[in-house]
Backbone as CSV, one residue per row, in Angstrom:
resi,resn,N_x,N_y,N_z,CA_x,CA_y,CA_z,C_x,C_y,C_z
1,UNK,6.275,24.294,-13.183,5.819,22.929,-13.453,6.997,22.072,-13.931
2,UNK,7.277,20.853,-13.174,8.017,19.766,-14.209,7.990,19.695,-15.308
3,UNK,9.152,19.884,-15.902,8.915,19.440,-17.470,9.152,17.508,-17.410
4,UNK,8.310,17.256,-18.733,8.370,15.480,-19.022,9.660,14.652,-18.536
5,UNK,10.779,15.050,-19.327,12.246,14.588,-18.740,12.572,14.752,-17.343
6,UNK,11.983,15.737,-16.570,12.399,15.537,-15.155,11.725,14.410,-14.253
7,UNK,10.472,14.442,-15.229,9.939,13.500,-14.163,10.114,11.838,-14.699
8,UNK,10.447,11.556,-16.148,10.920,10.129,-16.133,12.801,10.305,-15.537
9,UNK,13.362,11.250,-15.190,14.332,10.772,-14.384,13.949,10.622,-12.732
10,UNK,12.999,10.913,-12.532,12.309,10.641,-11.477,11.905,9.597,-10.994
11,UNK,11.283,8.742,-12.177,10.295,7.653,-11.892,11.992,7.088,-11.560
12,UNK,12.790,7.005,-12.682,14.306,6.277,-12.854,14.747,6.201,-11.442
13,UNK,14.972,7.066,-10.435,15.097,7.152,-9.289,14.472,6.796,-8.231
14,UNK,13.038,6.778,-8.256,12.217,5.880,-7.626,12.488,4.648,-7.870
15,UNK,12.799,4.096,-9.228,12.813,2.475,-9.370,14.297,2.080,-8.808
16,UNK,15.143,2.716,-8.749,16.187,2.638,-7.705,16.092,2.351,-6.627
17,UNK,15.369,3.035,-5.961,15.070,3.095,-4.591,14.298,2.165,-4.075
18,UNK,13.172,1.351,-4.824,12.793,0.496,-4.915,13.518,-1.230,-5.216
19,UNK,14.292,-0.747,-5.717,15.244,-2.304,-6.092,16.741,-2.423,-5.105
20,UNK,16.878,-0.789,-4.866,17.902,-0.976,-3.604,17.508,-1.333,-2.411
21,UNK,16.299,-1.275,-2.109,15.177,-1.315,-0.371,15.023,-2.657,-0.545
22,UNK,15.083,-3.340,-1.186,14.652,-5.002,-1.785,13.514,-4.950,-1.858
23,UNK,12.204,-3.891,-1.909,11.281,-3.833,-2.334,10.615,-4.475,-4.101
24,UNK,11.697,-4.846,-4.883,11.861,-5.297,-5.917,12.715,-6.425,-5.767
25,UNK,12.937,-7.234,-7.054,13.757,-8.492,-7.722,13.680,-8.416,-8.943
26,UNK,14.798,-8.844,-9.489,15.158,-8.592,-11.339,14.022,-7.416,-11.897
27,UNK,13.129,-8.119,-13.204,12.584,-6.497,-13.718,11.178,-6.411,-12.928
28,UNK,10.590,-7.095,-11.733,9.416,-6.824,-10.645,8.947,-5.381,-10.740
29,UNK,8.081,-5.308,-10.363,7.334,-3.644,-9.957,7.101,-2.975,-11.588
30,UNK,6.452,-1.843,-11.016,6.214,-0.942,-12.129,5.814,0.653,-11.228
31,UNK,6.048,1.431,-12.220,5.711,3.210,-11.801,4.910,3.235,-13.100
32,UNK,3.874,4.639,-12.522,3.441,5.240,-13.253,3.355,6.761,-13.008
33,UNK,2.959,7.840,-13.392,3.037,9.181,-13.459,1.787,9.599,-13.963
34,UNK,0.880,10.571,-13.955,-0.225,11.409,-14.443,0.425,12.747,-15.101
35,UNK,0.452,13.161,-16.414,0.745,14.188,-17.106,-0.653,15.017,-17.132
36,UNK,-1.298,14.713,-17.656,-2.646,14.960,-17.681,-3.940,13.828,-17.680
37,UNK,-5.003,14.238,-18.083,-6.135,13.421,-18.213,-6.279,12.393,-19.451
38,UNK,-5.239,12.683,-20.256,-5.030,12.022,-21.257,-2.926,10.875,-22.090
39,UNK,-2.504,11.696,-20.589,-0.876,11.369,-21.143,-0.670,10.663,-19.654
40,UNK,0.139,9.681,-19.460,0.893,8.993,-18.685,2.168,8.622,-18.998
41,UNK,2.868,8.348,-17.691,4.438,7.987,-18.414,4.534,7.106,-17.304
42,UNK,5.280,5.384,-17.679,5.156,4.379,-16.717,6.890,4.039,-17.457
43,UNK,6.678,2.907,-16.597,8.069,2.008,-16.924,7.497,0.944,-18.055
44,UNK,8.833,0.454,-18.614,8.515,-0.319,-19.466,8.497,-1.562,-18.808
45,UNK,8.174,-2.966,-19.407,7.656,-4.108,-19.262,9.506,-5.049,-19.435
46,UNK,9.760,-5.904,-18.436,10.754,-6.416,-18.692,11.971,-5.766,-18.326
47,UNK,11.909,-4.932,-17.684,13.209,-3.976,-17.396,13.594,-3.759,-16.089
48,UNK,14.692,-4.172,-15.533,15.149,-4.200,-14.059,14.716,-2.706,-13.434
49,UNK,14.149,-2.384,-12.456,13.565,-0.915,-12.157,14.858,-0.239,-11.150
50,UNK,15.885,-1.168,-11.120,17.301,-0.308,-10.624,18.220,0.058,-11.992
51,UNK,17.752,-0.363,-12.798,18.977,0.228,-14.116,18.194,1.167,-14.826
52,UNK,17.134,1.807,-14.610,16.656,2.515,-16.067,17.105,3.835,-15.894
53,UNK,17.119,4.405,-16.927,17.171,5.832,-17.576,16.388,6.412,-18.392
54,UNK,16.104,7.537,-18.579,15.089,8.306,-19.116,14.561,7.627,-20.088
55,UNK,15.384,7.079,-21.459,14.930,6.594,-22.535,14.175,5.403,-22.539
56,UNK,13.916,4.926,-21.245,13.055,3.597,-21.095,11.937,3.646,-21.031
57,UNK,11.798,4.936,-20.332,10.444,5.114,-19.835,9.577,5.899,-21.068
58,UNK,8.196,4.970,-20.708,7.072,4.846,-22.366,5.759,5.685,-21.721
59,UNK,4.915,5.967,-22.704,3.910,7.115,-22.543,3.021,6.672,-22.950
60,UNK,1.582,6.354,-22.469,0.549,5.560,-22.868,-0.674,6.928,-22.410
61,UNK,-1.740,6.750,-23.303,-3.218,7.403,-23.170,-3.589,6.485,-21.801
62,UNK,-4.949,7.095,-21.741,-5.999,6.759,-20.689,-6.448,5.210,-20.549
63,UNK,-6.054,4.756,-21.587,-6.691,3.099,-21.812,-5.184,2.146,-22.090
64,UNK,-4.080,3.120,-21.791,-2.781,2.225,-21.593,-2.644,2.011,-23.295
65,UNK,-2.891,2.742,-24.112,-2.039,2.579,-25.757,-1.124,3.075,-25.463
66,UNK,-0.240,2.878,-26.118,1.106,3.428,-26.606,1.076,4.910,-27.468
67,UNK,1.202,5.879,-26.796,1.398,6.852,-27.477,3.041,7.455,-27.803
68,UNK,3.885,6.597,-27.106,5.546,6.890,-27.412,6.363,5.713,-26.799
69,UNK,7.112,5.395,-27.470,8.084,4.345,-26.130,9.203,4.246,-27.723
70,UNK,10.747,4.249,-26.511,11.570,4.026,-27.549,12.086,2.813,-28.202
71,UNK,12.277,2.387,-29.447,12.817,0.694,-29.757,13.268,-0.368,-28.830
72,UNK,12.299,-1.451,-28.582,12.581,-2.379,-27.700,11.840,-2.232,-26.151
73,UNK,11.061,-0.955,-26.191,10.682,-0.920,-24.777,9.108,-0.819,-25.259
74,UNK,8.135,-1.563,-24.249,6.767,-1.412,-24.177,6.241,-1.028,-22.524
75,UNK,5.136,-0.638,-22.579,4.929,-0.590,-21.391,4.318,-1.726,-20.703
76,UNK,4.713,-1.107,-19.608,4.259,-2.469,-18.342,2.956,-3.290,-18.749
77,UNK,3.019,-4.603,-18.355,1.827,-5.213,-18.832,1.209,-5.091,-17.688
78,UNK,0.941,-4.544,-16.421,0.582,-4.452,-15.272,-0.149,-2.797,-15.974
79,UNK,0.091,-2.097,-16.912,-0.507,-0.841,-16.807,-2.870,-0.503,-17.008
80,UNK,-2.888,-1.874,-16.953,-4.105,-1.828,-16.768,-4.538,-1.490,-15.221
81,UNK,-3.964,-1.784,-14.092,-4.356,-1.823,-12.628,-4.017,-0.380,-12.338
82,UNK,-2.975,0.049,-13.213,-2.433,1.802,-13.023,-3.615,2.810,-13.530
83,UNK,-4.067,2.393,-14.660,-5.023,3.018,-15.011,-6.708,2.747,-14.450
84,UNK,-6.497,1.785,-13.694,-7.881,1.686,-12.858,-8.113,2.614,-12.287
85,UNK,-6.494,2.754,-11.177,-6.887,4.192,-10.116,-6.974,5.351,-10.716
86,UNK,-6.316,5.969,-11.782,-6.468,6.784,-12.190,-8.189,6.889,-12.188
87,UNK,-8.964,6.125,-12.723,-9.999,6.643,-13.607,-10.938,6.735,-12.401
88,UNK,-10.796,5.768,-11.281,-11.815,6.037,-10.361,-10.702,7.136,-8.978
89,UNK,-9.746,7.400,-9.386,-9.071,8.197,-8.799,-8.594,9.363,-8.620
90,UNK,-9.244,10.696,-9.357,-8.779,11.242,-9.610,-7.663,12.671,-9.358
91,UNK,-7.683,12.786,-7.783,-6.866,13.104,-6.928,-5.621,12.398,-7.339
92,UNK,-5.185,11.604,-7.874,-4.347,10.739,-7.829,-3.323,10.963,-8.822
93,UNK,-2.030,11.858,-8.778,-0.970,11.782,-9.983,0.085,10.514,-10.116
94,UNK,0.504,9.664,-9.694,1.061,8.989,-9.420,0.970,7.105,-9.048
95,UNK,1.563,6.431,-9.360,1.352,5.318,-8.655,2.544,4.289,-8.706
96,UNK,2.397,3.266,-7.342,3.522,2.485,-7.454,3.270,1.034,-7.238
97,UNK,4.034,-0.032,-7.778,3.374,-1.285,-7.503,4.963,-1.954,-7.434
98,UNK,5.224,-2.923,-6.082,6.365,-3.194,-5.896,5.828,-4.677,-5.262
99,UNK,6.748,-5.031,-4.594,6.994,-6.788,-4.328,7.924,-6.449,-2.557
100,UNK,7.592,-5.715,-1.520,8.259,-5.848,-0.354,8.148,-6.715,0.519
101,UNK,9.202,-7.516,0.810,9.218,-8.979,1.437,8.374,-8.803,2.810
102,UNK,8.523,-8.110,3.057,7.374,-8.090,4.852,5.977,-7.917,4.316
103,UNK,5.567,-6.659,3.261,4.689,-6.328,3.268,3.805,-7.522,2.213
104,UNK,4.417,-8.012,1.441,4.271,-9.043,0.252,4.455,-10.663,1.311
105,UNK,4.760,-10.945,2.106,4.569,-11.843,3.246,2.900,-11.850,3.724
106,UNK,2.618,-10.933,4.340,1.029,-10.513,4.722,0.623,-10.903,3.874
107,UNK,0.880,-10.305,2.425,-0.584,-10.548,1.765,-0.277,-12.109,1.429
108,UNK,0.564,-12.553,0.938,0.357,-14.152,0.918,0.417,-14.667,1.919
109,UNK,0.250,-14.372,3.061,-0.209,-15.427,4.436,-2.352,-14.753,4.376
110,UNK,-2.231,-13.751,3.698,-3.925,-13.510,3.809,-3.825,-12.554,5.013
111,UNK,-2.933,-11.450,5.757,-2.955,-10.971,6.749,-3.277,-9.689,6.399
112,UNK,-4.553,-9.064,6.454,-4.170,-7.503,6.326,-3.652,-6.668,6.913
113,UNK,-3.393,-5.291,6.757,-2.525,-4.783,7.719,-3.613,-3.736,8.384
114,UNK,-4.216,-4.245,9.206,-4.848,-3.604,10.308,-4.663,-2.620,11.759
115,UNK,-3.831,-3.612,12.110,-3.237,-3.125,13.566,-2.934,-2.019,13.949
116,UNK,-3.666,-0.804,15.100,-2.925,0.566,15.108,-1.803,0.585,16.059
117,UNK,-0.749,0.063,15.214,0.408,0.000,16.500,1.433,1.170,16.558
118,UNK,1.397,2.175,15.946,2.066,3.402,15.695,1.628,4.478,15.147
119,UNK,1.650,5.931,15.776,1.472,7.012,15.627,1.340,7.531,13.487
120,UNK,2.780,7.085,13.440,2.634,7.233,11.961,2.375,6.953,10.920
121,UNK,1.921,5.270,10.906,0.874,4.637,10.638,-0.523,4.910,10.882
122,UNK,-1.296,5.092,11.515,-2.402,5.399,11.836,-2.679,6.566,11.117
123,UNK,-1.779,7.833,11.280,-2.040,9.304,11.056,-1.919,9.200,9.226
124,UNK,-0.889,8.786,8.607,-0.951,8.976,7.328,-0.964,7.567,6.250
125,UNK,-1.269,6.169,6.665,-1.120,5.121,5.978,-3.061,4.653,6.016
126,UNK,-3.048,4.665,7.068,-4.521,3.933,7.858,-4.201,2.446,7.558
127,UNK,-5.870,2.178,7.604,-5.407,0.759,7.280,-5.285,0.125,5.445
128,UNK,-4.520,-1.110,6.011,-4.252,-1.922,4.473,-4.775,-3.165,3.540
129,UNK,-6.021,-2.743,3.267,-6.520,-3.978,2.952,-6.047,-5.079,1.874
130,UNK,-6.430,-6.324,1.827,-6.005,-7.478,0.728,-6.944,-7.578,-0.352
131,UNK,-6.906,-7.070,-1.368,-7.356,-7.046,-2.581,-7.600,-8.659,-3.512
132,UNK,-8.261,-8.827,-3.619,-7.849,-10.570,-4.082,-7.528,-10.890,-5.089
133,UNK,-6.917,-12.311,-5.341,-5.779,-12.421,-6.271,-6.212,-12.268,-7.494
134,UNK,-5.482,-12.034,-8.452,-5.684,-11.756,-9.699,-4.545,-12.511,-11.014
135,UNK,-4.748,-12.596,-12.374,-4.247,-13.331,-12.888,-3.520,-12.084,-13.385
136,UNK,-1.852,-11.656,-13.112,-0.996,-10.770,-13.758,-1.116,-10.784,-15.078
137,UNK,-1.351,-8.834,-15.049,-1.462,-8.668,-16.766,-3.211,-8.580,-17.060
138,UNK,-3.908,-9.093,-16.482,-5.023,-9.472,-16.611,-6.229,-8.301,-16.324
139,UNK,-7.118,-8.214,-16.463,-8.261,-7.154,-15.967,-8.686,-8.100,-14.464
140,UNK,-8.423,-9.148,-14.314,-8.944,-9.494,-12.867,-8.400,-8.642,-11.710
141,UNK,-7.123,-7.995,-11.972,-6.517,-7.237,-10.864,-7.003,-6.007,-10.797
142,UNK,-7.202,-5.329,-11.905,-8.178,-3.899,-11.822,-9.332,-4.205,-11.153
143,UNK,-9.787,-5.284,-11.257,-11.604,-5.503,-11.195,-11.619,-5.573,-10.115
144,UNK,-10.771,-6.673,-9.405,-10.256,-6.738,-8.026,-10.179,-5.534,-6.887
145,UNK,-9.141,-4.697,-7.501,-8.943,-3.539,-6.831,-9.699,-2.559,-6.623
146,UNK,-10.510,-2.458,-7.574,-11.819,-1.439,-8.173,-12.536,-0.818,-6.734
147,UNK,-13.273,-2.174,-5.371,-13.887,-1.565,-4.492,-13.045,-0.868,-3.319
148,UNK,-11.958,-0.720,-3.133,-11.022,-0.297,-2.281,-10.569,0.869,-2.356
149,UNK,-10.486,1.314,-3.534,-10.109,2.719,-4.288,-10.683,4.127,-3.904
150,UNK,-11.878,4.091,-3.581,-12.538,5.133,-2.579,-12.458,5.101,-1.391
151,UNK,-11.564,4.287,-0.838,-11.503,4.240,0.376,-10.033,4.181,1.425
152,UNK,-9.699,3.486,0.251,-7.464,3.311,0.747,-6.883,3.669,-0.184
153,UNK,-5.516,4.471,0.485,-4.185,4.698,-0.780,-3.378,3.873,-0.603
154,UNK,-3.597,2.528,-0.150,-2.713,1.240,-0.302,-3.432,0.298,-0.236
155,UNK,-3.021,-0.640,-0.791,-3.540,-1.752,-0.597,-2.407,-3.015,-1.219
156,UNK,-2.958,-4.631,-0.033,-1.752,-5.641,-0.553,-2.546,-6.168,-1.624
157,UNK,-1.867,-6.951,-2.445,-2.552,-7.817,-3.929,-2.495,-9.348,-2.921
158,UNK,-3.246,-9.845,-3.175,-3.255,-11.282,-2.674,-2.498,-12.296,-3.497
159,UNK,-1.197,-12.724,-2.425,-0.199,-13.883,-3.070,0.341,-13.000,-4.288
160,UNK,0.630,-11.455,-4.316,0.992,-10.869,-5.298,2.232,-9.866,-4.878
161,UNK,1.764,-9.063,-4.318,2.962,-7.856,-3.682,1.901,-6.305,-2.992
162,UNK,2.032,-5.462,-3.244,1.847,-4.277,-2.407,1.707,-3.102,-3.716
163,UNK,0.424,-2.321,-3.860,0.241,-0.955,-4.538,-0.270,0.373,-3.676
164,UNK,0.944,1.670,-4.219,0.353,2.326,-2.846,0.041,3.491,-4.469
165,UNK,-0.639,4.572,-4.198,-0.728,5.905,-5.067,-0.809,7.174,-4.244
166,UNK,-0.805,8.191,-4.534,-0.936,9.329,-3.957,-0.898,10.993,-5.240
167,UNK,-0.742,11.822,-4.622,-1.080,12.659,-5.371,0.019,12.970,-6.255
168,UNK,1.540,12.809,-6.117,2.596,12.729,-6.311,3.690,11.308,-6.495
169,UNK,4.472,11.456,-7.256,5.485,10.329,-7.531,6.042,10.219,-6.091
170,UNK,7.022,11.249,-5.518,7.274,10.711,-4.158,6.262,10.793,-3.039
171,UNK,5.421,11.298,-3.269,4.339,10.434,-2.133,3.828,9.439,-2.219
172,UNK,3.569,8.673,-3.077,3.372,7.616,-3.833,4.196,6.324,-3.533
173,UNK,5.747,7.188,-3.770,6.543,6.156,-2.756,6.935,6.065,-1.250
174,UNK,6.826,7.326,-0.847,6.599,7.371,0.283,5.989,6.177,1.357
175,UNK,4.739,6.146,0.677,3.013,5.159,0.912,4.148,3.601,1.047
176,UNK,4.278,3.204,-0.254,5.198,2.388,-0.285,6.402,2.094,0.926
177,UNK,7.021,2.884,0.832,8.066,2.988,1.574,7.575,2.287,3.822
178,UNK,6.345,2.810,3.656,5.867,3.283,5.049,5.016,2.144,5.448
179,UNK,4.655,2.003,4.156,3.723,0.081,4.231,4.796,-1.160,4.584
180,UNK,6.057,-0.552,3.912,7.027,-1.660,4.062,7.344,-1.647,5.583
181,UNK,7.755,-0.682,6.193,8.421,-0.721,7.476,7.060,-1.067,8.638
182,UNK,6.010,-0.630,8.297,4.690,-0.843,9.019,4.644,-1.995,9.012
183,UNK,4.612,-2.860,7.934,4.647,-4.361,8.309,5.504,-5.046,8.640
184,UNK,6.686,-4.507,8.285,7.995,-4.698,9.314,8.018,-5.009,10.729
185,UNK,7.306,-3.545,10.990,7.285,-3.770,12.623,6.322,-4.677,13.030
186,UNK,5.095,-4.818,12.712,3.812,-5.535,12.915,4.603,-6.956,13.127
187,UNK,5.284,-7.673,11.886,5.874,-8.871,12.066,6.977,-8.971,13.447
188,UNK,7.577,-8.246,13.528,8.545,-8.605,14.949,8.005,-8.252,15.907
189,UNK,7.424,-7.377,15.725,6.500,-6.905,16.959,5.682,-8.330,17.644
190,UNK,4.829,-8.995,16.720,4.671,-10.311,16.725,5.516,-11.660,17.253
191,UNK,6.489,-11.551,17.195,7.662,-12.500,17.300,7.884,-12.274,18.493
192,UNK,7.659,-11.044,18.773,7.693,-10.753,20.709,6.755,-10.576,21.616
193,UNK,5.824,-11.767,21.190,4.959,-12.094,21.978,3.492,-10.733,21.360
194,UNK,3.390,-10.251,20.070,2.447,-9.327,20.062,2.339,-8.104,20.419
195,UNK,1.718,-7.063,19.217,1.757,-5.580,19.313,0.513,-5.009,20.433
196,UNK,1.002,-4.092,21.274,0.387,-3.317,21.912,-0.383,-2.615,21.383
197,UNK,-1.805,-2.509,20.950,-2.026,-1.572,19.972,-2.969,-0.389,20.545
198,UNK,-3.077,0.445,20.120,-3.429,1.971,20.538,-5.547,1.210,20.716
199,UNK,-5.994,2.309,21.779,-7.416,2.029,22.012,-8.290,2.977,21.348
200,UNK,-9.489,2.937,21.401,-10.166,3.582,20.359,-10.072,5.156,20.437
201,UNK,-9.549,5.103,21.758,-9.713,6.764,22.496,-8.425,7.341,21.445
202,UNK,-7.499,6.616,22.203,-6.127,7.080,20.798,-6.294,7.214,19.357
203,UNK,-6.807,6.251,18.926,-7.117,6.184,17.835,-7.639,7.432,16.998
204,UNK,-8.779,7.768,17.598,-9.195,9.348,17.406,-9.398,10.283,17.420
205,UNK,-7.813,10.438,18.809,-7.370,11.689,18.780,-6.137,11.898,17.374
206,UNK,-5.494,10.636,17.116,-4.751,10.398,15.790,-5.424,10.660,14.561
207,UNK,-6.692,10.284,14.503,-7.027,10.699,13.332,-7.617,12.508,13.180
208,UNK,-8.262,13.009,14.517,-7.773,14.197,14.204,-6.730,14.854,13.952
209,UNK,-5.632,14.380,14.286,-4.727,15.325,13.778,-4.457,15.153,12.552
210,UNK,-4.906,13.886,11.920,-4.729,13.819,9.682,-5.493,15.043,9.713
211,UNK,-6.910,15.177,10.198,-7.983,16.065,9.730,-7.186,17.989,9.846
212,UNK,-6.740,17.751,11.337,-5.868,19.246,11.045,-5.291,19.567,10.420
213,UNK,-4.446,18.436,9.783,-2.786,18.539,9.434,-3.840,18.648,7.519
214,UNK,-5.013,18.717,7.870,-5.462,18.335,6.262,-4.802,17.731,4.708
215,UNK,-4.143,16.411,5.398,-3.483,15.816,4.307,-4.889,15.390,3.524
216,UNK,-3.783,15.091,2.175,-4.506,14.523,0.776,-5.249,13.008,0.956
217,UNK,-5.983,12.703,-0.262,-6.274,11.212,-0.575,-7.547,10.705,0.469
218,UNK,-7.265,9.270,0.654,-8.592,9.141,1.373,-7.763,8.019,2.183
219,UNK,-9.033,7.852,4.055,-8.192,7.100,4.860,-9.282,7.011,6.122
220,UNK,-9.579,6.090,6.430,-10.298,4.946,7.629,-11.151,6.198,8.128
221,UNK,-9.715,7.496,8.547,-10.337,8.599,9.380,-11.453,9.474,8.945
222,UNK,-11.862,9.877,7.230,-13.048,10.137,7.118,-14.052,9.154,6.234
223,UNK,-13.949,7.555,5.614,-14.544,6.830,5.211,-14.239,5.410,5.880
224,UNK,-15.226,4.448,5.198,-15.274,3.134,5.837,-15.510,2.663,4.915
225,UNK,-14.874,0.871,4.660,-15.478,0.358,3.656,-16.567,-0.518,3.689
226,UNK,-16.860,-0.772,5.314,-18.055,-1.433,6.247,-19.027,-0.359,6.310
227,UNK,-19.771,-0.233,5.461,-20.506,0.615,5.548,-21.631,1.002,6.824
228,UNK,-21.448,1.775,7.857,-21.983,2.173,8.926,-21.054,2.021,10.538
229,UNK,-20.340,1.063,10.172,-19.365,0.713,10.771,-17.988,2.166,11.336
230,UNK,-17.406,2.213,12.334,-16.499,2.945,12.304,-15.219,2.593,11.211
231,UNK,-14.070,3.278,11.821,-13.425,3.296,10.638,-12.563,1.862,10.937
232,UNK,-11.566,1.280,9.743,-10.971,0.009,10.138,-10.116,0.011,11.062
233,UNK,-9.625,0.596,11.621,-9.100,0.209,12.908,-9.733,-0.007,14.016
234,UNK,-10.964,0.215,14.003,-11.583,-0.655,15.471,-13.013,-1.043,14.684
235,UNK,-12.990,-1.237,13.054,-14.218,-2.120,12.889,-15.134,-3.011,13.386
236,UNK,-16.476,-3.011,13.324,-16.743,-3.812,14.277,-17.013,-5.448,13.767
237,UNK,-16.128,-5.901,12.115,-16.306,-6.526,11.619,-14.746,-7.657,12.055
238,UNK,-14.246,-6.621,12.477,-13.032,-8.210,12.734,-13.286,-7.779,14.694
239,UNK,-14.116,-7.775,15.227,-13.987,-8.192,16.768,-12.939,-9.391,16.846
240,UNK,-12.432,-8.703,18.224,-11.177,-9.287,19.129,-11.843,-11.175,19.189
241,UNK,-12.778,-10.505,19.506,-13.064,-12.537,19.854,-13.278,-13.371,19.191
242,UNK,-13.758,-12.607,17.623,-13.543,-13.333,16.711,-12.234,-14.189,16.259
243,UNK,-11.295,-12.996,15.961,-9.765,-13.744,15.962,-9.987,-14.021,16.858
244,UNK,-9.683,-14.170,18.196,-8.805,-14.615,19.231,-9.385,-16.185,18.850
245,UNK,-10.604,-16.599,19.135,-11.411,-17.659,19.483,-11.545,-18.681,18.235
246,UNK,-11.844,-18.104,16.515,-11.955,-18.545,15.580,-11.168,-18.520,14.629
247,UNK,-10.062,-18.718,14.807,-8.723,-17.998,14.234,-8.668,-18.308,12.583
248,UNK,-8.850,-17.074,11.430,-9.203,-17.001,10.234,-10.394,-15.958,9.654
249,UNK,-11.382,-16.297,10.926,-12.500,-15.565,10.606,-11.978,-13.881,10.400
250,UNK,-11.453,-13.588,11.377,-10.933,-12.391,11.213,-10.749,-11.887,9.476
251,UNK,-10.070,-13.000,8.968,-9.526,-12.264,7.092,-10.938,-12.625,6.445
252,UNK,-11.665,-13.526,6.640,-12.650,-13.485,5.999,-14.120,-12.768,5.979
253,UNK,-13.836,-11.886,6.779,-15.006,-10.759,7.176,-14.736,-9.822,7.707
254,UNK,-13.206,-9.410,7.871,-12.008,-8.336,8.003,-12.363,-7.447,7.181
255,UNK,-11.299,-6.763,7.328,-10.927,-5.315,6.232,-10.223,-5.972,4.597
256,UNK,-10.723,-6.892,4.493,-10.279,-7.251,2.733,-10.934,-8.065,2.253
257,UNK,-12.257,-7.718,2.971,-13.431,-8.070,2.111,-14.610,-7.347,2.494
258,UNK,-14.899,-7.168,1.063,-15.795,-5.767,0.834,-17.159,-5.950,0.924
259,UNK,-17.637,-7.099,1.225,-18.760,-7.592,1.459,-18.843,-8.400,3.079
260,UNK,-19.301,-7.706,3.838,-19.436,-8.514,4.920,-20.854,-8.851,5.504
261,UNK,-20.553,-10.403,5.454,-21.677,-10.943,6.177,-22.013,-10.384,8.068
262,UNK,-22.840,-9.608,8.135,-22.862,-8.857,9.442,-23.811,-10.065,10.380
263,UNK,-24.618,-10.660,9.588,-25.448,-11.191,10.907,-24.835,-12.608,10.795
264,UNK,-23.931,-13.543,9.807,-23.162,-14.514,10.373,-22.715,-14.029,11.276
265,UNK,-21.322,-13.002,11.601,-20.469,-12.383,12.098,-21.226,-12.350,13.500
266,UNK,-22.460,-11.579,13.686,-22.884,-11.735,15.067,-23.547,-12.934,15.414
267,UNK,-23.864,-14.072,14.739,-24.173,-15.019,15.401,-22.792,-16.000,15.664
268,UNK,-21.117,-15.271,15.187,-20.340,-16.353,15.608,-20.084,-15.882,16.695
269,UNK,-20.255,-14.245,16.949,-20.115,-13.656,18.572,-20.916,-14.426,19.650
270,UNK,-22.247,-14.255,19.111,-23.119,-15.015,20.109,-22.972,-15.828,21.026
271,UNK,-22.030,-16.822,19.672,-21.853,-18.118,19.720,-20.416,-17.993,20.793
272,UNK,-19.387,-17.681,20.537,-18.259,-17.431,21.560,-18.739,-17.032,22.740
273,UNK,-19.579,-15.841,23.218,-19.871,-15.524,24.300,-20.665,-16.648,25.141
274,UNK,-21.293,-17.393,24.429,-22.067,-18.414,25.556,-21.249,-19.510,25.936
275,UNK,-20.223,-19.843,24.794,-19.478,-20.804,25.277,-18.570,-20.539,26.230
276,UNK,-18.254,-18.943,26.611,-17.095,-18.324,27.634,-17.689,-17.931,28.835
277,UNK,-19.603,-18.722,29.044,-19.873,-18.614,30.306,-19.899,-19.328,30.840
């Protein structure tokens, strides 16, 4: 087992990696860690996440007190949204919350990250829903995040940045890491006239292979957050003709919102199809 010190030189190294990727700016983002059911170890509040070292990093209970941190360091004021997933999470050792310019673009244009335009996306990210905005620091961002949590290990913050978790610190960033380049591509992919994206047939021969490969966490391939609905990549809540024809509707009865109006939704189909005869 890790001992404590290995793993806040850990987080230290993750927040590196994070502020070298430009996934960060000055002291942006935060880590957290699961010791047990009762100990956590996060970053402190105010602190560039490319300069730290062991002694920065602070240790809070289940409800984010302070159970250790050294002179001058507190923990993240963001450690309320860390401890959300934990509590409805419990698969979950780890978590990361960063600011990546592609992926942090989406969510303040309102774009979720839907699209199955790649093998490795599909198989271990799924899809990325938009969580809505919240006042930093605040319980609106936990509260926010709260219905998504049984269902995605990422998700964007609206007009905020990008949180991924997993069972582990580097899988955790991993998630991170994979959201960034996923929306990476999605955006240029775009710029060139639009992504090719995989059909439903593909789609779930991809998600069997998560099911073989029996990775961790949770993902489109065995839950939905449309309840009855397939999974979000070919939901039947953002139909093609919706975007194509009503352009918006798509985010507002998409995959980043947890409440969908189903029989508006089919009377705006209705409504497109008669006008396209």
């Amino acid at each position: 087992m890790i001992n404590e010190m290995e793993i806040k030189k850990q987080i230290c190294e993750v927040g590196k990696r994070i502020y070298n990727r430009n996934m960060v700016a000055a002291n942006d983002g935060n880590i957290s860690v699961k010791l047990n059911d009762h100990e956590f170890l996060c970053t402190p509040t105010g602190v560039s996440k490319g300069f730290m070292t062991p002694e920065f990093i602070c240790k809070v209970d289940e409800k984010g007190n302070v159970i250790q941190a050294n002179k001058g360091f507190k923990p993240s004021s963001e450690i309320k949204m860390h401890m959300r997933v934990y509590q409805k999470r419990p698969d979950v050792g780890a978590v990361v919350h960063a600011h990546p310019t592609f992926a942090t673009s989406f969510a303040i244009a309102g774009i979720p990250l839907t699209q199955p335009i790649m093998p490795e996306a599909v198989i271990s990210l799924g899809c990325v829903p938009i969580a809505e905005y919240g006042t930093p620091s605040t319980m609106e961002i936990p509260d926010n995040l709260e219905k998504y949590l049984p269902y995605f290990d990422a998700v964007l913050l609206e007009n905020h940045g990008a949180l991924t978790w997993s069972t582990d610190l580097m899988a955790a960033y991993h998630k991170m890491e994979s959201l960034e380049f996923y929306a990476e591509l999605l955006y240029k992919s775009k710029m060139l006239g639009g992504p090719k994206e995989f059909d439903k047939a593909n789609i779930k021969k991809l998600y069997e292979i998560r099911r073989q490969f029996g990775m961790p966490g949770k993902h489109p391939a065995n839950l939905c957050l449309n309840k009855g609905k397939d999974n979000c990549h070919n939901c039947g809540a953002c139909e093609d003709a919706v975007a194509k024809h009503m352009p918006g509707y798509e985010f507002q009865f998409g995959c980043n919102s947890g409440d969908v109006d189903e029989k508006m939704v089919a009377d705006i189909v209705k409504k497109i199809v008669a006008e396209m005869k």
